[in-house]
C-alpha positions as CSV (number, residue, x, y, z in Angstrom):
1,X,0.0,0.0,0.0
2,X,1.4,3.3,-1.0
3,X,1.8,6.4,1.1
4,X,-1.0,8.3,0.1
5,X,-3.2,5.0,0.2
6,X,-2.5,4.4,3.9
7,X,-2.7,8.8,4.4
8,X,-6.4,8.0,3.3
9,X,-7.1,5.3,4.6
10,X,-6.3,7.3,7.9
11,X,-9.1,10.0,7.2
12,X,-11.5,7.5,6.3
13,X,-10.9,5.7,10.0
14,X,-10.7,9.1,11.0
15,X,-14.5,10.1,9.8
16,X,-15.6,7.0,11.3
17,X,-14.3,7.5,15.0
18,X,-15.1,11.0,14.8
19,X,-19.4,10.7,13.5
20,X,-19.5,6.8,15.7
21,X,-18.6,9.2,18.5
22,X,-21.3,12.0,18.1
23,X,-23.7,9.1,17.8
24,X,-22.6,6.8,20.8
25,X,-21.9,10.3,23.1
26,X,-25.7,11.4,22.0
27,X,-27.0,8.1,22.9
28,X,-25.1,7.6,26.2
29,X,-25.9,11.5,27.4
30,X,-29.7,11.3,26.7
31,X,-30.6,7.5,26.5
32,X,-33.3,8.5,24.4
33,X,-33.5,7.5,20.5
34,X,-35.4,10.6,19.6
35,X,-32.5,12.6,19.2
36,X,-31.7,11.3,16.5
37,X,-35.1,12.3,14.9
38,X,-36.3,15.6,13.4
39,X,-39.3,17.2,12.7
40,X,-39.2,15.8,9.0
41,X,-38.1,12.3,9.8
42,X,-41.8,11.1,10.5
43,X,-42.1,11.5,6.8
44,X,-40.0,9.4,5.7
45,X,-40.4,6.6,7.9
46,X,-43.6,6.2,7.3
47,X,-43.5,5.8,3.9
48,X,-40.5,3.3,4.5
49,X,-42.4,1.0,6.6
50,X,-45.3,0.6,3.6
51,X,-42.6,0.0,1.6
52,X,-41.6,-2.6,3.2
53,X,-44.8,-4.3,5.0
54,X,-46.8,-4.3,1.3
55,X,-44.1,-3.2,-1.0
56,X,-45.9,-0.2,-2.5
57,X,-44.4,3.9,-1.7
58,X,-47.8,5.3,0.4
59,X,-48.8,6.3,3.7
60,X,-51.3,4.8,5.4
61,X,-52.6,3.6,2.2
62,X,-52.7,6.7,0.2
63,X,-49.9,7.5,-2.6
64,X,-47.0,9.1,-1.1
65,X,-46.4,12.8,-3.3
66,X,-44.2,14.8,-0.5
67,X,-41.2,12.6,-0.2
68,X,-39.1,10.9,-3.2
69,X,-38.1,6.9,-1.8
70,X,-34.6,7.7,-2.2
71,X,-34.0,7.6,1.7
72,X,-37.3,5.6,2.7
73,X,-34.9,2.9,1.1
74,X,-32.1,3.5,3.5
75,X,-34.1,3.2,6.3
76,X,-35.7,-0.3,5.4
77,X,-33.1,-2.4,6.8
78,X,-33.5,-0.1,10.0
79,X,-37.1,-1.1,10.4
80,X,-36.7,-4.5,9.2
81,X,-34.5,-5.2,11.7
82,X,-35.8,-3.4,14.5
83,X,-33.6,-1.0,14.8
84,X,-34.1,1.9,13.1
85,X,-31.7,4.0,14.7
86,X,-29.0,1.8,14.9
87,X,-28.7,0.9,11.6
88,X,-29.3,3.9,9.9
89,X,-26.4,5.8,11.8
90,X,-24.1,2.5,11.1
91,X,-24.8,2.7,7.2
92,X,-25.2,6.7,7.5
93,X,-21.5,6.3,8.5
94,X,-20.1,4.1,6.3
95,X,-21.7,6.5,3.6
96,X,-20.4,9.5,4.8
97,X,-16.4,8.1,5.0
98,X,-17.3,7.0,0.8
99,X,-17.9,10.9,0.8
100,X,-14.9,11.3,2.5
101,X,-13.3,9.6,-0.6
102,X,-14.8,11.0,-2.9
103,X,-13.7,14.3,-2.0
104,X,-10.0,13.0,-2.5
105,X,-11.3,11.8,-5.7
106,X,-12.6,14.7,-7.0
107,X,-10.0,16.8,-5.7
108,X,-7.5,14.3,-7.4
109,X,-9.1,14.9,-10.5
110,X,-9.7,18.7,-10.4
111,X,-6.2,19.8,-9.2
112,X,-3.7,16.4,-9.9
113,X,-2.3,16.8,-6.7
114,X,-2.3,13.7,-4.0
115,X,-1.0,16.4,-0.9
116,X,-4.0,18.2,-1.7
117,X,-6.8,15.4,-2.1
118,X,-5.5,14.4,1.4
119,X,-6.0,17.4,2.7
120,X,-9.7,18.2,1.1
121,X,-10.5,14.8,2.6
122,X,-9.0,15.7,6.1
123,X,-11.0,18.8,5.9
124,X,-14.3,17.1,5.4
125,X,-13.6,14.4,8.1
126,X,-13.7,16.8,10.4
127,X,-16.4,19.2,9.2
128,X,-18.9,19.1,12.0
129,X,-22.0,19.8,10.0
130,X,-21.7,16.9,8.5
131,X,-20.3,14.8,11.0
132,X,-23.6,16.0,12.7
133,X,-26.1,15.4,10.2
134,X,-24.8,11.6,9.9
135,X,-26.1,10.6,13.3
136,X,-29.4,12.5,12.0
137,X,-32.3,10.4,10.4
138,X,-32.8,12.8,7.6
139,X,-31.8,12.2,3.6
140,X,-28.5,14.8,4.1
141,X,-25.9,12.0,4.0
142,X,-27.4,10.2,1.3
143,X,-28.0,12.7,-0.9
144,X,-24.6,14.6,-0.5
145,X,-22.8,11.2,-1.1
146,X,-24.6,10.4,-4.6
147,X,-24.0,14.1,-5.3
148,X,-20.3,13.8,-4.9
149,X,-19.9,10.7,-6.5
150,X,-21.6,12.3,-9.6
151,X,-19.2,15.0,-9.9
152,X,-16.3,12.1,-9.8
153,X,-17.6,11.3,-12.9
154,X,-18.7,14.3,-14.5
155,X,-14.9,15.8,-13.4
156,X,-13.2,12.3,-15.2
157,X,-15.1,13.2,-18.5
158,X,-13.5,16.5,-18.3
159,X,-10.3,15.3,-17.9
160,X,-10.6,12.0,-19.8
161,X,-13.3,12.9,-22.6
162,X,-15.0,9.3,-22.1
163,X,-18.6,9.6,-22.3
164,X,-19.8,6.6,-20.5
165,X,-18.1,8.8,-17.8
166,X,-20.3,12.0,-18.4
167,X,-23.2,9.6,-18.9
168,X,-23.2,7.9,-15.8
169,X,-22.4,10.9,-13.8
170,X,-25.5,12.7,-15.0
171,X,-27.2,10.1,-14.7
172,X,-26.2,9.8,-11.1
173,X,-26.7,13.3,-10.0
174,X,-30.6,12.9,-11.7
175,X,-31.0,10.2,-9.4
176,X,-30.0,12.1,-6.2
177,X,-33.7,13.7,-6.9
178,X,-34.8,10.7,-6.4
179,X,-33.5,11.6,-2.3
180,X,-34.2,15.0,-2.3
181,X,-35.7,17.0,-5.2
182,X,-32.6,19.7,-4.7
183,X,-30.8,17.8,-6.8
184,X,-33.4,18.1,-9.6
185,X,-32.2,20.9,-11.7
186,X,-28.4,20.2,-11.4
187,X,-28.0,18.2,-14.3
188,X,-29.6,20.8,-16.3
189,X,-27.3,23.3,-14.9
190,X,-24.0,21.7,-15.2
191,X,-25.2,20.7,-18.9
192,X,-25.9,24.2,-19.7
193,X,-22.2,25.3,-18.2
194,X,-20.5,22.9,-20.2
195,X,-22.4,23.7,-23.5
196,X,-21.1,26.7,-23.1
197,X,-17.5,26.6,-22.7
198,X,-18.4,23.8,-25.2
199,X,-19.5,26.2,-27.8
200,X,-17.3,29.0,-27.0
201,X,-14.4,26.6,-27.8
202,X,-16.1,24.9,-30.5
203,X,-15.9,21.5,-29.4
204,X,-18.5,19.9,-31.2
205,X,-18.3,16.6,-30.1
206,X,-19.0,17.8,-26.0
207,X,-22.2,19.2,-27.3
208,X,-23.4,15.6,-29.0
209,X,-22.0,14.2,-25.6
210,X,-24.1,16.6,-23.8
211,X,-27.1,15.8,-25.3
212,X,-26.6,12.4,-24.4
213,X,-25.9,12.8,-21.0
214,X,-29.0,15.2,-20.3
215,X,-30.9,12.4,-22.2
216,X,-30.0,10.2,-19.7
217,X,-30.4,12.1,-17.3
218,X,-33.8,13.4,-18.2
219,X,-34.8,9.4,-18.3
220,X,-33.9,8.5,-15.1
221,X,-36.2,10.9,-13.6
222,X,-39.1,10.6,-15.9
223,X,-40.6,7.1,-14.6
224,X,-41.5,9.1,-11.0
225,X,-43.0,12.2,-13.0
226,X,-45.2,10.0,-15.1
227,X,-46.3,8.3,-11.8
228,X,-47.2,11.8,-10.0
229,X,-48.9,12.8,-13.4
230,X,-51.2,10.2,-13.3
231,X,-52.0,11.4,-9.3
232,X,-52.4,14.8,-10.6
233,X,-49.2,16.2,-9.7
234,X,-46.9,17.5,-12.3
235,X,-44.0,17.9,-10.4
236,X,-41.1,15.4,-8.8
237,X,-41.9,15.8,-5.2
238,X,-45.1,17.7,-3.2
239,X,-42.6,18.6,-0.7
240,X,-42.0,21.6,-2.7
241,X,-44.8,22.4,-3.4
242,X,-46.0,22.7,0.0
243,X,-42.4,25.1,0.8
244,X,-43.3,27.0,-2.2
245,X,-46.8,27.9,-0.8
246,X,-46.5,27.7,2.4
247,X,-43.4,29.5,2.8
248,X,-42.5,31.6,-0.1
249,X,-45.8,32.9,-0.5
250,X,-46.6,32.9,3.1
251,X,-44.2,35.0,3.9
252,X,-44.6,37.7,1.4
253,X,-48.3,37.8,3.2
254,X,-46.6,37.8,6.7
255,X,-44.2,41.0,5.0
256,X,-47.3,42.6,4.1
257,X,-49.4,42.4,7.2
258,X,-46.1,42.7,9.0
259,X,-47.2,39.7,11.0
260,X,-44.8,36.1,11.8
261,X,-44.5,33.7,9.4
262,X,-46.1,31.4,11.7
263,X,-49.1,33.3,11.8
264,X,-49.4,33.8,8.1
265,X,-48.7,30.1,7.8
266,X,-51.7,29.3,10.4
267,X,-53.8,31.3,8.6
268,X,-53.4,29.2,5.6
269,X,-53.9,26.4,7.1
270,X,-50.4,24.7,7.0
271,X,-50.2,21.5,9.2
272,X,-53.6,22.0,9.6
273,X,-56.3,20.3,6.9
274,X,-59.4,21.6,8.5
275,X,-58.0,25.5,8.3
276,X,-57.3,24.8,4.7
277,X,-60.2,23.5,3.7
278,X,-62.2,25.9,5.0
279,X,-60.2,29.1,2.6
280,X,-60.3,26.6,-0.1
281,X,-63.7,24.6,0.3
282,X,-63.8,23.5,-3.7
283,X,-60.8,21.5,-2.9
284,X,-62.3,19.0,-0.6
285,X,-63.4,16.2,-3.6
286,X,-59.3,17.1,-5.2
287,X,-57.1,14.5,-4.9
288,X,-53.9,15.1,-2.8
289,X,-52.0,15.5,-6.0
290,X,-54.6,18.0,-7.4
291,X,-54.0,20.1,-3.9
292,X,-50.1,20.2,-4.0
293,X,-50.4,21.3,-8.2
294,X,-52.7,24.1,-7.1
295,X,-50.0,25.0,-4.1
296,X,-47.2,25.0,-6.6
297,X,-49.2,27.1,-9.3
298,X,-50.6,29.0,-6.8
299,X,-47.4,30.0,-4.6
300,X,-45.6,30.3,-7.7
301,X,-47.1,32.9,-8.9
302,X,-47.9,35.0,-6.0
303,X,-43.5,34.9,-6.1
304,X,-43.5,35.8,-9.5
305,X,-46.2,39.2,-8.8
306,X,-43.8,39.7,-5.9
307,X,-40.1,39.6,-7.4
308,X,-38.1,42.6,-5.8
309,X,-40.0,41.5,-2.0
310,X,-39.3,38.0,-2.4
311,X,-35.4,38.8,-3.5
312,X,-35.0,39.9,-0.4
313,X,-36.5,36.8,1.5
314,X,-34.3,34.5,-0.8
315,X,-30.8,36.5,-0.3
316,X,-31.7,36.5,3.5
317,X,-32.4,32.8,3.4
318,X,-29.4,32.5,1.8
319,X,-27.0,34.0,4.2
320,X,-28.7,31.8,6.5
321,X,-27.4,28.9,4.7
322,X,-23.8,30.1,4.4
323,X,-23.2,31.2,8.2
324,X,-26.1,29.3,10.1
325,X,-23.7,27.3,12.1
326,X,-25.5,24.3,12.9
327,X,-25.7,25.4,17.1
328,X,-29.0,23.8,17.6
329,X,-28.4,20.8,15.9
330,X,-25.9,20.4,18.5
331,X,-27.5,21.1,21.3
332,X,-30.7,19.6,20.8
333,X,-28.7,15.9,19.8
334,X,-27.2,15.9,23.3
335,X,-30.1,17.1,25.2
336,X,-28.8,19.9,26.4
337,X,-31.8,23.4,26.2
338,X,-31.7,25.3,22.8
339,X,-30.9,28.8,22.2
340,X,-34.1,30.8,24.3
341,X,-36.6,32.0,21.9
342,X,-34.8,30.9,18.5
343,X,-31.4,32.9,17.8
344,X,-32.6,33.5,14.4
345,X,-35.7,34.6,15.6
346,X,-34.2,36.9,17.7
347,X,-31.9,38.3,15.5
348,X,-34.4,39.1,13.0
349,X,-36.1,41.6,15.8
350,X,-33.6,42.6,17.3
351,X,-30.1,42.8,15.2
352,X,-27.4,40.4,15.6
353,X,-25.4,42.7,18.4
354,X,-28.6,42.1,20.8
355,X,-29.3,38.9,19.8
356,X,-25.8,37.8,20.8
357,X,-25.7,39.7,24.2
358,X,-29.1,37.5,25.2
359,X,-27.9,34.4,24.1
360,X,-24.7,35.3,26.3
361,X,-26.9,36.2,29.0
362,X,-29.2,33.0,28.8
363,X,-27.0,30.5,27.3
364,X,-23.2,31.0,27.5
365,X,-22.8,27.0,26.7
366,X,-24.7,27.9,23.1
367,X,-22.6,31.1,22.5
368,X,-19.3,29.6,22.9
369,X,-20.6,26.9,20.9
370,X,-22.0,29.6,18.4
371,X,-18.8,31.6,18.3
372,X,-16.4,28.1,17.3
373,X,-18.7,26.7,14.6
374,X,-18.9,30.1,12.9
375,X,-15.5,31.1,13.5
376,X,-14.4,27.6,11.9
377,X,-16.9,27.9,9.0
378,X,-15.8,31.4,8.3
379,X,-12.1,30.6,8.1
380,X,-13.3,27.4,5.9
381,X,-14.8,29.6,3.4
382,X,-11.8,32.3,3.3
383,X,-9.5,29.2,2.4
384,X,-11.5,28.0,-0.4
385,X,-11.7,31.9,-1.9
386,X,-8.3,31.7,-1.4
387,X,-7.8,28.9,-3.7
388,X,-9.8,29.9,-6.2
389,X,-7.5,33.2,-6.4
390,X,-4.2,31.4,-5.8
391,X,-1.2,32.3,-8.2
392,X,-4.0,34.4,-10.1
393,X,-4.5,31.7,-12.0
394,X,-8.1,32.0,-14.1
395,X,-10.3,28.6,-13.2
396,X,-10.4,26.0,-15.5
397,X,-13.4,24.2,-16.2
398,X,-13.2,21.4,-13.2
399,X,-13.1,23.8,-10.4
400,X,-16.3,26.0,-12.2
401,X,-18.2,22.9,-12.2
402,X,-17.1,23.0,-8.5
403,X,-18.2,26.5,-8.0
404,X,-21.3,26.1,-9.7
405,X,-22.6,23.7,-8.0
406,X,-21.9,24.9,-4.7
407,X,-23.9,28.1,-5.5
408,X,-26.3,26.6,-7.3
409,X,-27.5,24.4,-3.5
410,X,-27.3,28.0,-1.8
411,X,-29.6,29.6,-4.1
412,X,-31.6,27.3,-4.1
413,X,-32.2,27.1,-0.7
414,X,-32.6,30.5,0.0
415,X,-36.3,31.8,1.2
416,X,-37.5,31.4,4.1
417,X,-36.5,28.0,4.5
418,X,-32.7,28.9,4.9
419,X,-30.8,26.7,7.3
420,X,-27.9,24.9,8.3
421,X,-29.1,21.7,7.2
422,X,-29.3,22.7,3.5
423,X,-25.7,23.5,3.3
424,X,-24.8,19.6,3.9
425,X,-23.9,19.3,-0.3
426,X,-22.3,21.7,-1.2
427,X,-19.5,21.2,2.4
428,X,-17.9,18.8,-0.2
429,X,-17.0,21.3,-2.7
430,X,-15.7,24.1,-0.3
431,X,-12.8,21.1,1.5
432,X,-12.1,20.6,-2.2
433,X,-11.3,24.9,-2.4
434,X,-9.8,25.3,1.2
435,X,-7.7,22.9,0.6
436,X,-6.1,24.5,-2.4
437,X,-6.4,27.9,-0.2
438,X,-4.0,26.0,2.8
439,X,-1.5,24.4,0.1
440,X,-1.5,27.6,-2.0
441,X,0.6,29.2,1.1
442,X,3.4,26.5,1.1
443,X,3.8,26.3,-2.7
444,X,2.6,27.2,-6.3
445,X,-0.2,24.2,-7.8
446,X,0.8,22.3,-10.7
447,X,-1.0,23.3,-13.5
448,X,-4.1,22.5,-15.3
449,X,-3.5,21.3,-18.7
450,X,-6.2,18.4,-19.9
451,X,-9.4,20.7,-19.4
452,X,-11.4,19.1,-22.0
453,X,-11.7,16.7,-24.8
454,X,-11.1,17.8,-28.0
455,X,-12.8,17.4,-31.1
C-alpha cells in the first residue's frame, strides 16, 4: 500500500471514529432514540415502513407525493430489523467516510495533486456539520454522497473525454432527486455550463456528448414524474410544493401584514387540513396530487407578482445557509436546552449585536458553541476563496463545475427555509477549495493542462 493510500485510509478511520462518537456520546448523554429524529423524519419513515410491510411507496394507504423513496430505502433495513436507529447511523456512517473519498477523488481529479486530495478529505472528516447530520435520520448524507460521486464522474469526462463517464455521472446526479428533489435541476445546470464553454471553444463533439448525458439524465427521472402525473401532480416531489406555498408565498403575506411567518402560515392552514379546507372549500373532492399542483401554481405565482419583495427573502435565506452554524443541531442531539426564543428569531427583531448579548446572557454553553462553529466555517470559506485566487490563476473548467454547484444548493435554498441543514452538499466542494487555499501558502499548484476533450 502506498503512502497516500495508507494517508487515506487514515481519514477514512478518521470520519468514522469522529461521526461513531457524536452518535454513541448522543445516545449515552440522553438515552433517548429521539435525538436522533427531526421534525421531517416522521415523513419518511412512514413511507419506508409501507414500503416494506406491502411493497408499494404510500402512507397509510394513500400514494405518497411529498417525499421521493430515495431515503425511505435506506431506512428499510433499520425497520426491518428493529432498529431503526442503529442501523441507519451505522450505514449513514459508512456513507459518509465514501464521501470522504470521494472528496479525494474529485479533488485528485480537479487539481492532480495527491498532498491536496488528502488534505480536502481531512478537511471534510472533520467538518462538524456533516459529522452531525450523519447521526441525524434525515436524507443529508445520502443525498450529499450520490451528489459527490456524480461530480467524480462528470470531473473524469473532463479530464478524460470518455462519455460513459459523463453519462453515468449525470445520470447519477438525476437520481439524487430521487433523495431529495434539490438535486433536480443540477444536471440541467451543469449541462448548460459545459455547452457553453463547449460552444465558446467549438468543441462539437462535447455538445453531442451533452445531449446524451442530459438524455440520460432526463430518463432516469421521468418514470417518478409519469407516476405523480397520473395522481395529478406534475412535479417530482409535493414537498416543494408545500415550501413553495407555504413558505415563499406565506411570507410575502406575513411582509405585508407585517405579521410572523407562523401566523401567516396558520392562517393558511399549513399543518392543519381543517384551516385549509375551509379558505379553499372546492378543494375538498381534489385528490392530494390536485391540492399540492394548485399550491405549486398557486405560490408560484404570488412569487413571481412579488419579485423585488421576495429577493430579499431569498438572499436572506441565503446568508442563512452560508453562516447558520449548525448550534442547535448540536444542542438539541445531546439534550442539552436550545438557544431561548430561537437565535434566528431573535436576530431578525432585534439585530445580531442584541441577539448575541441575550444568548450570552441565557445560554453562554450555546454562545461559545455559536462563536467556534462560525469562526471555523468562516475561516473554511476564506480558504477556499483563497484557492480559487491562488497564483491568479483564471479557473479552468473542473473547479467551475465545482463553484457552480456549490452556489447553485445555496440559491436554491434561500427563502424562508434557509438553514444549516441545506448546506450539507455543497461542504464537499468548499474542502475541495480550502484545501487549495491551505497548500497555496506553502507552494505554487501544478497546473491545469487536460481541461477538455477535443474534437
Amino acid at each position: 500500500m502506498s503512502e497516500t493510500a495508507r494517508r487515506l485510509v487514515l481519514m477514512l478511520a478518521i470520519a468514522v471514529v469522529i461521526r461513531g462518537s457524536f452518535a454513541l456520546g448522543a445516545w449515552l448523554v440522553t438515552k433517548d432514540r429521539t435525538v436522533f429524529h427531526v421534525p421531517d423524519t416522521g415523513s419518511y419513515l412512514a413511507p419506508a415502513r409501507d414500503l416494506l410491510a406491502h411493497g408499494t411507496f404510500t402512507r397509510d394507504g394513500r400514494p405518497e407525493l411529498a417525499r421521493t423513496p430515495g431515503y425511505p430505502l435506506l431506512l428499510v433495513p433499520g425497520i426491518w430489523l428493529g432498529s431503526v436507529e442503529a442501523t441507519t447511523i451505522a450505514l449513514q456512517i459508512v456513507l459518509s467516510a465514501l464521501t470522504v473519498a470521494g472528496v479525494f477523488v474529485l479533488a485528485r481529479l480537479v487539481f492532480n495533486d495527491g498532498p491536496v486530495a488528502l488534505l480536502a478529505a481531512g478537511l471534510y472528516a472533520v467538518d462538524p456539520l456533516s459529522a452531525i447530520y450523519t447521526t441525524i435520520l434525515v436524507s443529508e448524507t445520502l443525498f450529499t454522497a450520490v451528489v459527490v460521486w456524480s461530480l467524480v464522474l462528470i470531473v473524469a469526462y473532463v479530464r478524460g473525454g470518455r462519455l460513459t463517464t459523463l453519462v453515468g455521472g449525470m445520470a447519477l446526479l438525476a437520481a439524487s432527486a430521487y433523495v431529495r428533489p434539490a438535486g433536480y435541476f443540477l444536471p440541467l445546470c451543469l449541462v448548460a455550463l459545459l455547452g457553453g464553454y463547449a460552444a465558446f471553444e467549438r468543441r462539437w463533439s462535447m455538445l453531442r456528448h451533452l445531449a446524451v448525458a442530459l438524455a440520460a439524465a432526463a430518463a432516469v427521472v421521468a418514470p417518478w414524474q409519469v407516476r405523480n402525473r397520473a395522481l395529478g401532480f406534475r412535479g417530482m416531489s409535493a414537498i416543494s410544493a408545500e415550501n413553495v406555498y407555504f413558505y415563499d408565498a406565506a411570507s410575502l403575506r406575513a411582509a405585508r401584514s407585517h405579521t410572523s411567518l407562523e401566523a401567516a402560515q396558520a392562517a393558511m392552514g399549513y399543518h392543519n387540513d381543517s384551516v385549509y379546507l375551509a379558505v379553499h372549500p372546492e378543494q375538498r373532492t381534489w385528490r392530494p396530487g390536485e391540492r399540492f399542483q394548485f399550491m405549486a401554481d398557486e405560490g408560484g405565482g404570488e412569487v413571481q407578482a412579488n419579485l423585488l419583495r421576495y429577493a430579499r427573502i431569498h438572499l436572506a435565506g441565503m446568508a442563512l445557509v452560508l453562516l447558520s452554524p449548525g448550534t442547535h443541531e448540536v444542542l438539541r442531539l445531546y439534550g442539552l436546552p436550545p438557544v431561548p426564543g430561537g437565535f434566528r428569531d431573535r436576530i431578525d427583531a432585534e439585530g445580531l449585536g442584541n441577539g448575541l448579548l441575550h444568548l450570552w446572557q441565557s445560554n453562554a454553553v450555546a454562545l461559545g458553541l455559536v462563536s467556534v462553529l462560525l469562526l471555523g466555517l468562516i475561516a473554511l470559506y476564506a480558504l477556499a476563496l483563497r484557492g480559487l485566487a491562488a497564483g491568479g490563476r483564471r479557473p479552468d473548467l473542473a473547479t467551475l463545475l465545482l463553484v457552480a454547484s456549490a452556489a447553485y444548493f445555496v440559491v436554491i435554498a434561500g427563502g424562508p427555509v434557509g438553514e444549516s441543514r441545506f448546506r450539507h452538499p455543497l461542504m464537499p466542494f468548499v474542502c475541495v477549495l480550502a484545501a487549495t487555499g491551505i497548500a497555496a501558502k506553502a507552494r505554487t499548484l501544478p497546473n491545469q493542462n487536460s481541461i477538455a476533450p477535443r474534437s
